[in-house]
DSSP file (Angstrom, degrees, kcal/mol; ACC not computed):
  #  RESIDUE AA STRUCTURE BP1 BP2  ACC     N-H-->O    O-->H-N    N-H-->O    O-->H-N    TCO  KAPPA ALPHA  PHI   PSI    X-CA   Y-CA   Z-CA
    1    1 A X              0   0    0      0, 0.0     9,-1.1     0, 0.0     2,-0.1   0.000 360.0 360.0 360.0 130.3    0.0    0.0    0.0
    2    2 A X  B     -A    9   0A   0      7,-0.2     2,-0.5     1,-0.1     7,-0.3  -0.444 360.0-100.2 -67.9 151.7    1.1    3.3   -0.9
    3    3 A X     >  -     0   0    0      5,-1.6     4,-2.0     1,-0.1     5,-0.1  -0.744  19.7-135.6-105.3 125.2    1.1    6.2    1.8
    4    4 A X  T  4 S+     0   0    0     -2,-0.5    -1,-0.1     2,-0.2    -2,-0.0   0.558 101.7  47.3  -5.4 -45.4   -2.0    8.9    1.7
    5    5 A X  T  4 S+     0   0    0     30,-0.1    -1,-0.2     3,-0.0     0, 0.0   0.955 128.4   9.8 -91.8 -78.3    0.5   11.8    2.2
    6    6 A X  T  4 S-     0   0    0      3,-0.1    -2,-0.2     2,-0.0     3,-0.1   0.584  90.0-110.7 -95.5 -17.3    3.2   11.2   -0.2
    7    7 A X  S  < S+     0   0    0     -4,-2.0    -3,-0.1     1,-0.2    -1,-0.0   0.292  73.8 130.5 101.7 -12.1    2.4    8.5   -2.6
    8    8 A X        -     0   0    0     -6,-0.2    -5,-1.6     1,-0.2    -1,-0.2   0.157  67.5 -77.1 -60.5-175.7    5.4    5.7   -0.9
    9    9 A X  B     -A    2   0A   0     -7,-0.3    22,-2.7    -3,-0.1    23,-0.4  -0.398  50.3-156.3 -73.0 148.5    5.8    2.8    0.1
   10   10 A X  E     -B   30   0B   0     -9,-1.1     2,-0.3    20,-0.2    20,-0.2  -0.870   6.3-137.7-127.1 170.6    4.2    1.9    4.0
   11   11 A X  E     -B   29   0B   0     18,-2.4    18,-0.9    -2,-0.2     2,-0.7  -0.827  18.5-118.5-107.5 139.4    4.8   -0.5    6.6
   12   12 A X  E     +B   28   0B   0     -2,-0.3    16,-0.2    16,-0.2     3,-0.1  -0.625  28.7 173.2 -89.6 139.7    2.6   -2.4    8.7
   13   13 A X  E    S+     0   0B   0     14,-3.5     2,-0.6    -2,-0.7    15,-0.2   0.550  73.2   8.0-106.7 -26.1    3.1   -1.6   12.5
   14   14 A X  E     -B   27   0B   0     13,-2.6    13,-2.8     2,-0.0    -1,-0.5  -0.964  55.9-177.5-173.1 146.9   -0.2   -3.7   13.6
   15   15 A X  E     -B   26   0B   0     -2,-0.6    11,-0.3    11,-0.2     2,-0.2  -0.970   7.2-179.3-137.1 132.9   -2.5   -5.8   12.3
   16   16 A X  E     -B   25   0B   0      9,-1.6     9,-2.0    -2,-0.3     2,-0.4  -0.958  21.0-135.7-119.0 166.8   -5.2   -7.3   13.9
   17   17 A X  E     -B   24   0B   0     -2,-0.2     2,-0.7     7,-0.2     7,-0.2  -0.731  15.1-150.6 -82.0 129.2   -8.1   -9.7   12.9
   18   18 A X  E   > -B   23   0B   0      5,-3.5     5,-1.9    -2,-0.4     4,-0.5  -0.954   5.7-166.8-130.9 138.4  -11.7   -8.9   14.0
   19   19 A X  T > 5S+     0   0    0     -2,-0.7     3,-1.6     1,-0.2    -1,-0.2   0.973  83.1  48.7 -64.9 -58.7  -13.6  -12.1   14.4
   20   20 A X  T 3 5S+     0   0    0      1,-0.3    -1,-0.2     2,-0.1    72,-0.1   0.828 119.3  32.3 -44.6 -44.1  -17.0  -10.3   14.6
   21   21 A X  T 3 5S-     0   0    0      2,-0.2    -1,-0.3    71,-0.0    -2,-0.2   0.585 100.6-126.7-100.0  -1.0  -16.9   -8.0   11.7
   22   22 A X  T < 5 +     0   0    0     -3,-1.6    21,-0.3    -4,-0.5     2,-0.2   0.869  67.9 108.4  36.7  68.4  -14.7  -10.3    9.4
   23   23 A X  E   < -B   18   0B   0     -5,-1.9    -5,-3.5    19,-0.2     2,-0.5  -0.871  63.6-124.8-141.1 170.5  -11.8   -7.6    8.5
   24   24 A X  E     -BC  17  41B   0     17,-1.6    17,-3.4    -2,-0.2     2,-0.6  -0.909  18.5-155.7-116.4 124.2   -8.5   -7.1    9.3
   25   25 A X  E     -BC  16  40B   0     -9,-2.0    -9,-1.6    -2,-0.5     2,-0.3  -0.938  16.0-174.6-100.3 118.9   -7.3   -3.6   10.8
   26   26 A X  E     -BC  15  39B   0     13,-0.6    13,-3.2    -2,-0.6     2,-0.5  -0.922  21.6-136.1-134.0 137.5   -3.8   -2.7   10.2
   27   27 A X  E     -BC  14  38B   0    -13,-2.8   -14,-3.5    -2,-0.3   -13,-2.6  -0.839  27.5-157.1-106.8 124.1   -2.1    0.0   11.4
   28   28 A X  E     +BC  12  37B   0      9,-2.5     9,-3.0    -2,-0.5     2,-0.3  -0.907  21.2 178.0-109.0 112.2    0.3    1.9    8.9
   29   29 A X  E     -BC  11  36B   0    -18,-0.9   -18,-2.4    -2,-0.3     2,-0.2  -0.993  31.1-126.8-137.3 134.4    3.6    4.3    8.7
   30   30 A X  E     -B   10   0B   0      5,-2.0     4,-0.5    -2,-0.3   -20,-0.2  -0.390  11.6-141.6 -82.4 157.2    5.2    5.6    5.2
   31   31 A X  S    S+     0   0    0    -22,-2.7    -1,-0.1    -2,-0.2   -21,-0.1   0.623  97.3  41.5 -85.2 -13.0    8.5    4.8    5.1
   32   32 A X  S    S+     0   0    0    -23,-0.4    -1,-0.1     3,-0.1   -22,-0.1   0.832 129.2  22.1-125.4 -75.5    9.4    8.1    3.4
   33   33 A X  S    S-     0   0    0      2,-0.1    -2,-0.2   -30,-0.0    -3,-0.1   0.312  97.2-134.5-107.7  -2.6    7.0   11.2    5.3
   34   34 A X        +     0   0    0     -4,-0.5     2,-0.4     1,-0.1    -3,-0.1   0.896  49.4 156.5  35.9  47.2    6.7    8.6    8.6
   35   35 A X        -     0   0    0      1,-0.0    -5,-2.0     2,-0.0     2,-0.5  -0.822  34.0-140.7-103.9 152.0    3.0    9.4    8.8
   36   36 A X  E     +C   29   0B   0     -2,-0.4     2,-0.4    -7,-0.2    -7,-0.2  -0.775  28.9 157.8-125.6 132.7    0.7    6.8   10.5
   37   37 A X  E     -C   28   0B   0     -9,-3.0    -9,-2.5    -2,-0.5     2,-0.2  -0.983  33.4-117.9-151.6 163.4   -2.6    5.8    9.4
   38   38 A X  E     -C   27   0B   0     -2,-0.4     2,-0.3   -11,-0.2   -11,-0.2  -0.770  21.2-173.7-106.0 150.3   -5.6    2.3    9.8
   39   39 A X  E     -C   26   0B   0    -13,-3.2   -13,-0.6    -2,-0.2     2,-0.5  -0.794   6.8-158.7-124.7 162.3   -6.4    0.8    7.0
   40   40 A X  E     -C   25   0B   0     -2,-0.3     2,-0.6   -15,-0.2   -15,-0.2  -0.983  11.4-155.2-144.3 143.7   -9.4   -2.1    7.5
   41   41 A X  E     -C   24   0B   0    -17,-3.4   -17,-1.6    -2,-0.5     2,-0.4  -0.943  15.2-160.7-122.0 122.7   -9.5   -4.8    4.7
   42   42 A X        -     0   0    0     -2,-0.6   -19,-0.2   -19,-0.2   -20,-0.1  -0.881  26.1-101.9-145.4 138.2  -12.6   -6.6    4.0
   43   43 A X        -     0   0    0     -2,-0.4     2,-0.6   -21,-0.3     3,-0.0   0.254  28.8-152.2  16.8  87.5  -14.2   -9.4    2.5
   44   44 A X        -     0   0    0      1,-0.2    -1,-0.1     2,-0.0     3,-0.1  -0.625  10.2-169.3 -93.0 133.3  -15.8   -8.5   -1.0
   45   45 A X    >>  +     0   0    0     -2,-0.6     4,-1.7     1,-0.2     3,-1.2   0.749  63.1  95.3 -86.3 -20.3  -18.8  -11.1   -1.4
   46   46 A X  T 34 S+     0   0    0      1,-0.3    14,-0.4     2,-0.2    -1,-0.2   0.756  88.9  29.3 -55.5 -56.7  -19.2  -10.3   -4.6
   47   47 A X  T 34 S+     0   0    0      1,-0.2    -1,-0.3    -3,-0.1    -2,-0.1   0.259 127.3  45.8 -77.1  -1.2  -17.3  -12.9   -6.4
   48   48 A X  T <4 S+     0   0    0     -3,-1.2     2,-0.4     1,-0.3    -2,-0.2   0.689 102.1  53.1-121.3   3.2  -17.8  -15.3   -3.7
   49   49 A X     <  -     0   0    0     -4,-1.7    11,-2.2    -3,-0.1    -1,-0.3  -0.983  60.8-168.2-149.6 122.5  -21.4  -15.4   -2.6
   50   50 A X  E     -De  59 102C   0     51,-2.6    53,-2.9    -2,-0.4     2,-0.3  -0.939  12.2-139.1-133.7 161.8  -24.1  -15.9   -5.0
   51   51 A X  E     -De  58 103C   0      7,-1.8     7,-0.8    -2,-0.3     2,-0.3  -0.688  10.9-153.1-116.3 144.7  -28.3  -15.4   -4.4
   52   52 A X  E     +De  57 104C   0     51,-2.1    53,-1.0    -2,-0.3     2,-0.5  -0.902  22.7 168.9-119.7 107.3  -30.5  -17.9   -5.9
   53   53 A X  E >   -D   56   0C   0      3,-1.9     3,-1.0    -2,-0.3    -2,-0.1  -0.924  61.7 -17.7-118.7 130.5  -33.8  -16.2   -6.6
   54   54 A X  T 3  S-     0   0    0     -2,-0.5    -1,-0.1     1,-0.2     3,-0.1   0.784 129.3 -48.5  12.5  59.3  -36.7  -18.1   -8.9
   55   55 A X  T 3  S+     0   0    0      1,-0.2     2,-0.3    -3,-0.0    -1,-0.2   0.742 121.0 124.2 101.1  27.7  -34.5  -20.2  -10.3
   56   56 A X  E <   -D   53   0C   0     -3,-1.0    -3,-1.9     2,-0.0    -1,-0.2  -0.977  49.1-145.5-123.1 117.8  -31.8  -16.8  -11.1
   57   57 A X  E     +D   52   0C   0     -2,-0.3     2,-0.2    -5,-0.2    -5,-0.2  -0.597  29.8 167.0 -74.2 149.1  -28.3  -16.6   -9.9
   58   58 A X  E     -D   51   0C   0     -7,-0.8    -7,-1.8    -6,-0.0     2,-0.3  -0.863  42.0 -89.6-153.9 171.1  -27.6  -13.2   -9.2
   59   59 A X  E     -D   50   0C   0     -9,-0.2    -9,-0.2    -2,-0.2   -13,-0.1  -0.697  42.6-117.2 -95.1 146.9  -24.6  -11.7   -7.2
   60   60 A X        -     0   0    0    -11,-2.2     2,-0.2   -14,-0.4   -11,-0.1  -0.013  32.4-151.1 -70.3 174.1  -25.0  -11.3   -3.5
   61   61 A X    >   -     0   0    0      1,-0.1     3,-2.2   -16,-0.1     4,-0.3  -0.396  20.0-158.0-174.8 116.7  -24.9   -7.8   -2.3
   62   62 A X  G >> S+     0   0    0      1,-0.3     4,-1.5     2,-0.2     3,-0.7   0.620  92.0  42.3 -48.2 -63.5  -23.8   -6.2    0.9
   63   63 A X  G 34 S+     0   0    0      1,-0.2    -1,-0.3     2,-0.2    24,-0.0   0.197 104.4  57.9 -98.1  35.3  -25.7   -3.0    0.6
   64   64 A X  G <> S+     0   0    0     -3,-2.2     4,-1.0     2,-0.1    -1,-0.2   0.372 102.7  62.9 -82.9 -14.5  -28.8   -4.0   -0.6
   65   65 A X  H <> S+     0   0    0     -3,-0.7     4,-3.1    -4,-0.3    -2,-0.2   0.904 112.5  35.1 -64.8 -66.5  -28.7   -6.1    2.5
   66   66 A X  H  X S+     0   0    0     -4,-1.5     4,-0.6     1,-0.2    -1,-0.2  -0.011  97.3  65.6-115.5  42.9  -28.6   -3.2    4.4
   67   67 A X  H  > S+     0   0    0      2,-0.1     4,-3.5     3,-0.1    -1,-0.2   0.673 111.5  53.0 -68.8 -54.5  -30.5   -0.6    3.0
   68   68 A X  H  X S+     0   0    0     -4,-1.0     4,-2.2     2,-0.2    -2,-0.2   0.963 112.7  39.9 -37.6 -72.2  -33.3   -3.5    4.0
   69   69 A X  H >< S+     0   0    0     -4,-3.1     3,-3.1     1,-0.3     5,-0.2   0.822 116.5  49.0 -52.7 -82.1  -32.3   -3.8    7.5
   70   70 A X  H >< S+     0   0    0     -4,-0.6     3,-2.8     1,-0.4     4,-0.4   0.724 104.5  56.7 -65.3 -45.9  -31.8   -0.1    7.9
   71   71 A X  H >< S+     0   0    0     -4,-3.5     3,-1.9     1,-0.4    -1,-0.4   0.882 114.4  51.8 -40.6 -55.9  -35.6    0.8    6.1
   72   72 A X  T << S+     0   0    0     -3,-3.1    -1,-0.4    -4,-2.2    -2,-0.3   0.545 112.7  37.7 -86.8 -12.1  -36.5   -1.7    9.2
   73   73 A X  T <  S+     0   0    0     -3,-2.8     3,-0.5    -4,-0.2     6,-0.3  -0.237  78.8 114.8-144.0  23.0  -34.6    0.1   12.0
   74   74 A X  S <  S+     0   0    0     -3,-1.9     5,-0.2    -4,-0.4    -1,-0.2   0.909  70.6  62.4 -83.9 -22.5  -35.3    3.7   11.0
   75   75 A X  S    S+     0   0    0     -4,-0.3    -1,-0.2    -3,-0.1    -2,-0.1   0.593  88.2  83.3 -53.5  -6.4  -37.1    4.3   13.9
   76   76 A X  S    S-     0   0    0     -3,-0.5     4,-0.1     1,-0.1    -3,-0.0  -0.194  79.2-115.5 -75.4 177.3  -34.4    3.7   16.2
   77   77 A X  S    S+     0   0    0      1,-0.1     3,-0.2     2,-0.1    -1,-0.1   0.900 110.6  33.5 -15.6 -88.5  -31.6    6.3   17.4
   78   78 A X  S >> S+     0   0    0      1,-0.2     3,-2.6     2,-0.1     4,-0.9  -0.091  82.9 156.3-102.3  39.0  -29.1    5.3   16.4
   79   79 A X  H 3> S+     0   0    0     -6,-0.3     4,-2.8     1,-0.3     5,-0.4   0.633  70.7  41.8 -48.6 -54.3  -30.2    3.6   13.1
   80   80 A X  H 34 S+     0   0    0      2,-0.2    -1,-0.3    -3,-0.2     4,-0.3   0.713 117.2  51.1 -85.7  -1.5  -27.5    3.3   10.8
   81   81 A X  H <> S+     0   0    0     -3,-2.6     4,-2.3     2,-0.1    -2,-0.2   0.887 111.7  43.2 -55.5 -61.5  -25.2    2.3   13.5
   82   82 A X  H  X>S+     0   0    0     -4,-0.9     4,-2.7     2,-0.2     5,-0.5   0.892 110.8  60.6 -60.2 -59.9  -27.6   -0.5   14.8
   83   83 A X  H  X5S+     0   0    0     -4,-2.8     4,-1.3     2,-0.2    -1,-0.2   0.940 108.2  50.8 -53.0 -42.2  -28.2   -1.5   10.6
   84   84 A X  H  >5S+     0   0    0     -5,-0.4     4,-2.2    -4,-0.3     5,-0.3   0.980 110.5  42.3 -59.1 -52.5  -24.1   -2.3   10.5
   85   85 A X  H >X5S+     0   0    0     -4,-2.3     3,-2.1     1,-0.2     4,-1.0   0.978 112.4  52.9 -50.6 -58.2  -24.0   -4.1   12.9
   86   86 A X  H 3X5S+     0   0    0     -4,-2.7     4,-2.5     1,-0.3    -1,-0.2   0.835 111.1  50.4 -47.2 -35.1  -27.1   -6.0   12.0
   87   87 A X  H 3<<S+     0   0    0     -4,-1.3    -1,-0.3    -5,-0.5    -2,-0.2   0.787 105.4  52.9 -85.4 -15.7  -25.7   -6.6    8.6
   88   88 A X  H << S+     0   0    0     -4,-2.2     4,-0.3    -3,-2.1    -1,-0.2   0.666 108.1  49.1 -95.1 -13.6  -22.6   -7.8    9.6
   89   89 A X  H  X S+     0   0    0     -4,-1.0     4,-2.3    -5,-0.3     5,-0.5   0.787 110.9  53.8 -79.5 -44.9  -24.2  -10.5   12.0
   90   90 A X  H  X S+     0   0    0     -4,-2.5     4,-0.6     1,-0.2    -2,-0.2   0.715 110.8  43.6 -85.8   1.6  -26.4  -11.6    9.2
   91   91 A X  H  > S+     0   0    0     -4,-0.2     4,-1.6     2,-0.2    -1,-0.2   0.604 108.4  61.5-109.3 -10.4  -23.4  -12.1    6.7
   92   92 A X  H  4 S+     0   0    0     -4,-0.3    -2,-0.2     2,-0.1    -3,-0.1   0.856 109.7  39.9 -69.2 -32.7  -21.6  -13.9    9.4
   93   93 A X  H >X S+     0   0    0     -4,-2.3     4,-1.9     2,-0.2     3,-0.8   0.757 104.3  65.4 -74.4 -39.7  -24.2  -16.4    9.6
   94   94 A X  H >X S+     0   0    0     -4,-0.6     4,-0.8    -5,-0.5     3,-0.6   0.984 104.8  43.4 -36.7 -56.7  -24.7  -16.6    6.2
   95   95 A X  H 3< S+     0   0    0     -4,-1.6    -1,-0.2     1,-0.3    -2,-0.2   0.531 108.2  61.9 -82.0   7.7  -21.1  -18.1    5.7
   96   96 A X  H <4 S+     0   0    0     -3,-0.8    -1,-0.3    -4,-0.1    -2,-0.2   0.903 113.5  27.9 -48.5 -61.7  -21.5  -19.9    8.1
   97   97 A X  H << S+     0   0    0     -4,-1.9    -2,-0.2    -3,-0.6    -3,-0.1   0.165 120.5  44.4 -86.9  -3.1  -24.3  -21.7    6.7
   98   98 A X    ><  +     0   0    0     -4,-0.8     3,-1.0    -5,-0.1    -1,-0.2  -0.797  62.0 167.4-134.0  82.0  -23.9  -21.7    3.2
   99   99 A X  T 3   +     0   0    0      1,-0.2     4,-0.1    -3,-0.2    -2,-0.1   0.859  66.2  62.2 -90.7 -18.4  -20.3  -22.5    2.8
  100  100 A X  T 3  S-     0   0    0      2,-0.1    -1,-0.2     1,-0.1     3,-0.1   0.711 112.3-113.9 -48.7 -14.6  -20.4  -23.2   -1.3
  101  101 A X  S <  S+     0   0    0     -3,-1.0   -51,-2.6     1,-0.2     2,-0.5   0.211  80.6 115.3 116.9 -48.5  -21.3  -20.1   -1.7
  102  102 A X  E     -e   50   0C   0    -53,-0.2     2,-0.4   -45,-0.0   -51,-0.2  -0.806  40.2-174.8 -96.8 118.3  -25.0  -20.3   -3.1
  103  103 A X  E     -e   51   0C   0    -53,-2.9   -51,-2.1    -2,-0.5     2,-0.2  -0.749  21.7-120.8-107.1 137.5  -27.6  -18.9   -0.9
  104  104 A X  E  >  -e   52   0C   0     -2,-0.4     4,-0.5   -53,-0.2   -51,-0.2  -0.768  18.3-130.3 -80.7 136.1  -31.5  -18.8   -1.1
  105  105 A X  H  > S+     0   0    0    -53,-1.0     4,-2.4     2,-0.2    -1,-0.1   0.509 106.8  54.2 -21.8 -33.3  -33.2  -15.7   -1.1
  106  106 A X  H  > S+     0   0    0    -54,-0.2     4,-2.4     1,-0.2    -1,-0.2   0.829 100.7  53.2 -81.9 -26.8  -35.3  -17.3    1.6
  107  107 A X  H  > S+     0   0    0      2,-0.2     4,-0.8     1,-0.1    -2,-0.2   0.815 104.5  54.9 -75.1 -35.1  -33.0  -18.1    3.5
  108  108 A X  H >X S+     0   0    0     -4,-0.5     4,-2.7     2,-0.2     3,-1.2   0.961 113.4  53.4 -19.1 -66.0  -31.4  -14.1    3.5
  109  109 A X  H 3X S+     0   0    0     -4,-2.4     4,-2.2     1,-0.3    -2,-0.2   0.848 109.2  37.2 -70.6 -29.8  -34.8  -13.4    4.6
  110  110 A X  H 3X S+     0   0    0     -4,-2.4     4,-1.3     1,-0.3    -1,-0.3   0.562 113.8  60.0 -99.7   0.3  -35.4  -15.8    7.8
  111  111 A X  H <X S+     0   0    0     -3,-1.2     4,-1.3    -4,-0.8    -1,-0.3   0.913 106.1  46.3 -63.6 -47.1  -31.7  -15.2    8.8
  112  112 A X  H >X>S+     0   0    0     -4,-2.7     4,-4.6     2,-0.2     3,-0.6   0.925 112.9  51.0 -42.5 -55.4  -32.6  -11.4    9.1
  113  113 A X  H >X5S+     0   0    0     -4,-2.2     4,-1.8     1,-0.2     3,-1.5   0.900 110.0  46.9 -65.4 -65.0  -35.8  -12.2   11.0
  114  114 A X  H 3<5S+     0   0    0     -4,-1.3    -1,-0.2     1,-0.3    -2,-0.2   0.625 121.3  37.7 -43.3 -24.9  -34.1  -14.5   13.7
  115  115 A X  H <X5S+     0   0    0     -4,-1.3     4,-1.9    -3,-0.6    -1,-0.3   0.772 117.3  52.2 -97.1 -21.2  -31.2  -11.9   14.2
  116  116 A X  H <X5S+     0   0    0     -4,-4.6     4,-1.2    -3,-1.5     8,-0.7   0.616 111.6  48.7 -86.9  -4.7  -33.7   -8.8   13.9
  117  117 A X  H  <<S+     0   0    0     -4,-1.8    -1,-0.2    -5,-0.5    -3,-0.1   0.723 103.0  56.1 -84.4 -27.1  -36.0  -10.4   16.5
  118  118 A X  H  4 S+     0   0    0     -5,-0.4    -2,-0.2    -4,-0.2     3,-0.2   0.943 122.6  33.7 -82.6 -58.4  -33.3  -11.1   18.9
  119  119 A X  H  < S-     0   0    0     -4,-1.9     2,-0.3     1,-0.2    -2,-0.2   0.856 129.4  -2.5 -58.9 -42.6  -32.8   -7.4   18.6
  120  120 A X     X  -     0   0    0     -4,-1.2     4,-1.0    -5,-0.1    -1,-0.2  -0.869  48.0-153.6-141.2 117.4  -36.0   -5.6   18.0
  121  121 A X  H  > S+     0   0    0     -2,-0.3     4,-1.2     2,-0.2    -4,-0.1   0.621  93.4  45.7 -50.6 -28.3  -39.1   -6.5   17.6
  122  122 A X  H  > S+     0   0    0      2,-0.2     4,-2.1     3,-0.2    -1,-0.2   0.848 103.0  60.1 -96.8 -38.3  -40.5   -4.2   15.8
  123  123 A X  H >> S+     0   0    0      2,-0.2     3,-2.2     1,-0.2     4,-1.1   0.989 108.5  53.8 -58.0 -56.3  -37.8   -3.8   13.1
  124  124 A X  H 3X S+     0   0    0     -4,-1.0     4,-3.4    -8,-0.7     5,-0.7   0.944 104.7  52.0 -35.4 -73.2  -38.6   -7.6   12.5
  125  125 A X  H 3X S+     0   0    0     -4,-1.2     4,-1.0    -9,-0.2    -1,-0.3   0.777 111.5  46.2 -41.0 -37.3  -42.1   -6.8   12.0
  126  126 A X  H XX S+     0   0    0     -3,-2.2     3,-1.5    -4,-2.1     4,-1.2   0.938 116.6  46.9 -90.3 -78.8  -41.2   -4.0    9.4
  127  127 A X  H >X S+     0   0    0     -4,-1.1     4,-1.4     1,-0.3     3,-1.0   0.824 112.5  43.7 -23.6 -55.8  -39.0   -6.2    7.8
  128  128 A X  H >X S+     0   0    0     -4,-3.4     4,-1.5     1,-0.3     3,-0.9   0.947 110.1  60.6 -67.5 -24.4  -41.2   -9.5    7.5
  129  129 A X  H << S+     0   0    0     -3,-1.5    -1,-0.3    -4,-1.0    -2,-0.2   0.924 110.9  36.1 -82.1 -14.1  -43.9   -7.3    6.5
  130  130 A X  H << S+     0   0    0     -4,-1.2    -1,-0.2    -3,-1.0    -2,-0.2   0.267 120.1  54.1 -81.9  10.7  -41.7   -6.1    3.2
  131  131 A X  H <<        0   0    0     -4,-1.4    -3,-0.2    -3,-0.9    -2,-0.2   0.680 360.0 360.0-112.0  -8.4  -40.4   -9.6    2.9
  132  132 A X     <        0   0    0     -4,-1.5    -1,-0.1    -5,-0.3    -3,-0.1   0.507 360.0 360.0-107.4 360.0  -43.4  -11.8    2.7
């Protein structure tokens, strides 16, 4: 990776893996201008994770995910906080559970409810009532 400031080469000073959100944060200094900056690397589904809907592959996609989930949790606060998070639990169980790769659209949906029920009730309710 090249540095922000000056265009060089950087060094990694720290890296760690976080389990929960499935990225890596690494901590950065250019070798040239010595300036320190995080980088987070993550997981593009695009190419790896695919939706079967009526009997159509389509490519999976992260923030279509959670536009849904957030539409369900705009009544909340903190909402588009509460929608990351949410989205990142329901693509952590996904690969969990569909480890080839091809995922059912139904299956999207009744992971979402079980993890937006554990959270809110009511965001569930506004989901299942745009999902069914």
């Amino acid at each position: 990776m090249v540095c922000l400031h000056c265009g060089s080469e950087t060094k990694v000073n720290n890296s760690r893996h976080q389990k929960k959100r499935n990225q890596v944060w690494r901590r950065r200094e250019c070798l040239e201008c010595h300036a320190l900056f995080t980088t987070e690397e993550i997981v593009q589904f695009s190419n790896s994770l695919r939706v079967l809907n009526n009997s159509k592959m389509s490519v999976f996609s992260r923030d279509k995910l959670f536009l849904s989930i957030y539409e369900s949790c705009k009544h909340r606060k903190r909402a588009i906080t509460d929608a990351t998070s949410l989205t990142e639990s329901v693509i952590a169980r996904l690969i969990s559970q569909h480890s080839n790769g091809n995922i059912d659209s139904d299956s999207i949906v009744q992971i979402t409810l079980v993890i937006l029920n554990r959270f809110d009730k009511v965001s569930a309710i506004h989901y299942q009532s745009y999902h069914s």
